[in-house]
Every structure is written in structure tokens, then in C-alpha cells.
C-alpha positions as CSV (number, residue, x, y, z in Angstrom):
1,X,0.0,0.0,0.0
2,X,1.7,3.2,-0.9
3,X,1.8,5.7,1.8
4,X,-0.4,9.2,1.7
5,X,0.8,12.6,1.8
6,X,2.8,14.2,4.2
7,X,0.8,15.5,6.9
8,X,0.9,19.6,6.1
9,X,-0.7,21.8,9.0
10,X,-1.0,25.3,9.4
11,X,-0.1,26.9,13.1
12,X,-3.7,26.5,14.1
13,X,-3.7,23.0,13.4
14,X,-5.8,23.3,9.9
15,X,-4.8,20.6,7.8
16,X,-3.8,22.1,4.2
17,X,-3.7,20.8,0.9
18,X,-0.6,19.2,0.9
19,X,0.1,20.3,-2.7
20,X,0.1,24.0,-2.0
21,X,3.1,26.1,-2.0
22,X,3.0,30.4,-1.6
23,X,2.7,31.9,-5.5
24,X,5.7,33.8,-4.9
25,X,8.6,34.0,-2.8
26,X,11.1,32.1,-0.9
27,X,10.5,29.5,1.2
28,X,12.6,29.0,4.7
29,X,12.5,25.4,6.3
30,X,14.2,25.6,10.1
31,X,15.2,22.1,11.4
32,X,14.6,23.0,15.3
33,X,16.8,21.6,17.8
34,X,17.4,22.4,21.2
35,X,21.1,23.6,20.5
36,X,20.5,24.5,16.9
37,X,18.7,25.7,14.1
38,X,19.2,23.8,10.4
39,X,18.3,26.4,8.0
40,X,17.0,25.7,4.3
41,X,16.3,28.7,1.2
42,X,13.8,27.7,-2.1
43,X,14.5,30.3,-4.7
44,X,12.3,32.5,-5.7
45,X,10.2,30.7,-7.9
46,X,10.1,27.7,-5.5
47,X,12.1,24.8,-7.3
48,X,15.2,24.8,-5.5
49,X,16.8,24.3,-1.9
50,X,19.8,25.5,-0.5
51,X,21.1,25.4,2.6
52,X,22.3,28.1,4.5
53,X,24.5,28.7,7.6
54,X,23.3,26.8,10.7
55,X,21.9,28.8,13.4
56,X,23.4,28.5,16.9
57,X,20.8,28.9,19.3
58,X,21.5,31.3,22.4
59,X,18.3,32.5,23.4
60,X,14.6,32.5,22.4
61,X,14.4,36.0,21.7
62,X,18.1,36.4,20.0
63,X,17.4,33.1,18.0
64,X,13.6,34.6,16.6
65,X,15.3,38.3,15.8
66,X,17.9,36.5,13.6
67,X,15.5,34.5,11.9
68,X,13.3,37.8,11.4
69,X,16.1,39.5,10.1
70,X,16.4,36.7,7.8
71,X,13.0,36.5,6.5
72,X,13.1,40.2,5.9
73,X,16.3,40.6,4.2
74,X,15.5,37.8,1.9
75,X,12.0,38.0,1.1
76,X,10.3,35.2,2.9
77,X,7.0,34.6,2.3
78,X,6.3,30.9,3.8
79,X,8.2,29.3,7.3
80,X,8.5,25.4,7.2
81,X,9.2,24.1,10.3
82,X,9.8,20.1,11.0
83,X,6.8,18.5,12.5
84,X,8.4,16.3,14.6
85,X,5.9,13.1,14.5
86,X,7.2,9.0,15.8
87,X,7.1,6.6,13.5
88,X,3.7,5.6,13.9
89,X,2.3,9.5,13.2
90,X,1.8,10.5,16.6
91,X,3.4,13.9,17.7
92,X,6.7,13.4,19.7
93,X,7.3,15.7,22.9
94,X,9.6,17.7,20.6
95,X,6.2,19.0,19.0
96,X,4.6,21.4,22.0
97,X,8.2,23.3,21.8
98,X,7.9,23.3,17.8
99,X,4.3,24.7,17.9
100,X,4.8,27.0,20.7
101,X,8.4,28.5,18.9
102,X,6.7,28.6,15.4
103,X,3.7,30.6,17.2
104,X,6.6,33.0,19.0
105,X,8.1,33.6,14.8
106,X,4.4,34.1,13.7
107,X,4.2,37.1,15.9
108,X,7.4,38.4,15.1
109,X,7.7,38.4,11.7
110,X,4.1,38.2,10.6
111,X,5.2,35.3,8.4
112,X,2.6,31.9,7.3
113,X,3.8,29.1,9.5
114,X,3.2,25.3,8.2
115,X,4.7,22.5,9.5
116,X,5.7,19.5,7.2
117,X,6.6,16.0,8.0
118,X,10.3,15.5,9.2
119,X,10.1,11.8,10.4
120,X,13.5,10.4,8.8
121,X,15.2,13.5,7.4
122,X,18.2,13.8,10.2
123,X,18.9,9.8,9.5
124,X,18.9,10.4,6.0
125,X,21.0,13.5,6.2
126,X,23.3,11.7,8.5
127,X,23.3,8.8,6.2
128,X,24.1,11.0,3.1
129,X,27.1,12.4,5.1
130,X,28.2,9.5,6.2
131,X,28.7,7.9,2.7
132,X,30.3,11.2,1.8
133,X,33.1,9.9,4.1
134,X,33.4,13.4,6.2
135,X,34.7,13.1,9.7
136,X,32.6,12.8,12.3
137,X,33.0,16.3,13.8
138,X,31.8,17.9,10.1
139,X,28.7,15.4,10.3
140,X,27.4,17.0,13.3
141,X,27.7,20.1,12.1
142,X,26.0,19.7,8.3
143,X,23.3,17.5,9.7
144,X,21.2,20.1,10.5
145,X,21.6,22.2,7.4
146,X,21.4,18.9,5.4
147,X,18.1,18.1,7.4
148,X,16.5,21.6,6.6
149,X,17.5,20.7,2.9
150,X,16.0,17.5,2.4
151,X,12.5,18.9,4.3
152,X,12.3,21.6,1.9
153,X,13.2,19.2,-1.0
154,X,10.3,16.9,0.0
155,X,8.1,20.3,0.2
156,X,9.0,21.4,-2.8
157,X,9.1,18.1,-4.8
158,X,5.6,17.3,-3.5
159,X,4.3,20.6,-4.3
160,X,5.1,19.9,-8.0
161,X,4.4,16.3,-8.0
162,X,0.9,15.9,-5.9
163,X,0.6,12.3,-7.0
């Protein structure tokens, strides 16, 4: 049986059409951990991703300015933040913290929240480093990016591809 779509919600909990991506403008996928922040770019026209500098968290307040500043400078028009699920679709602890912090960015940068399946993309961001052979001390610090890639990949690619 082949699996169904990511599960797509907007910060009120509204499921979306999975399909749906903002006419215009960048999208920016944050990989939220507790120490720090993967960070992922679309272009313009929404076909590409590229990962950008990880963000170090320090504090809640510092860590939303930055990623304000970001969304300005560069035109944001969507957030995608990791919906951190188990395996078997239920919401992991990690997902109170997501919902509250993506609520927190809402109000600061008055920027569309939607959160977008992550289940799998750190193991296969650390898988794809791995096989590139890089020491263990660059893994850890290209997973994150790497993770906030292959989420906005998947948001992207399923955006053009609903089947």
C-alpha cells in the first residue's frame, strides 16, 4: 500500500492541501533543535533548496530576531518548520516546543507558518554524510543544514508532483 501525503498543518492545526506552496517568494525550512537551528532557502520561484548557515541557538528572543532579520532581508514569504511526528504518526514531545516557537516567529515576523513531516530526514542527512566519508566532527555540524534541505526538497518536490 503506498503511503499518503505528508501530513501539512497550518499553526492552528488546519490541515492544508498538501500540494500547496505560496505563489511567490522564498520558502525557509528551520530544522529545530534544542542547540540548533538547520536552515534551508527555495528560490524565488520555488524549485530549488539550499542550505544556508546553521543557526546557533543562544536564546529564544536572540534566536527569533535573527531569523526575522532573515526573513526580511531575503523576502520570505512561507516558514517550514519540522513536525516532529514517531514513526507511527503520533506527535513526539519535541512537538509542543515546535508549535509554541513557530507561534513565538508568527508574531514576530508576521510570516505563514506550516509545518511538514520531518520523520526520517536527520537519518537520512546523516546517512548522506556518512557515505560522503566526512569526519565525524563535520557530520554534526552539516546535519542540521542537510536536514532543513532534504524537508524543503520533500516540500517542494511534492508541491510539483501531488501524485
Amino acid at each position: 500500500m503506498k503511503p499518503g501525503p505528508p501530513l501539512v498543518i497550518n499553526i492552528i492545526g488546519v490541515p492544508l492541501d498538501y500540494h500547496t506552496k505560496p505563489a511567490k517568494g522564498r520558502v525557509l525550512a528551520l530544522d529545530l533543535g534544542k542547540k540548533r537551528i538547520g536552515l534551508a532557502m527555495s528560490d524565488p520561484l520555488g524549485i530549488t533548496a539550499q542550505g544556508l548557515p546553521t543557526l546557533q541557538r543562544t536564546t529564544i528572543r536572540e534566536d527569533l530576531t535573527a531569523l526575522a532579520a532573515l526573513v526580511e532581508e531575503q523576502g520570505v514569504t512561507l516558514l517550514l518548520m519540522g513536525h516532529p511526528l514517531h514513526m507511527s504518526g503520533r506527535e513526539s514531545r519535541q512537538a509542543e516546543y515546535t508549535r509554541e516557537f513557530a507561534d513565538r516567529l508568527v508574531e514576530k515576523t508576521g510570516v505563514e507558518v506550516r509545518f511538514w513531516d520531518e520523520r526520517l530526514t536527520s537519518v537520512e542527512a546523516e546517512r548522506v554524510l556518512k557515505q560522503s566519508g566526512i569526519s565525524i566532527e563535520k557530520r554534526a555540524k552539516a546535519v542540521d543544514r542537510l536536514a532543513a534541505v532534504i524537508l524543503l526538497e520533500s516540500f517542494l518536490d511534492r508541491a510539483e508532483d501531488p501524485q
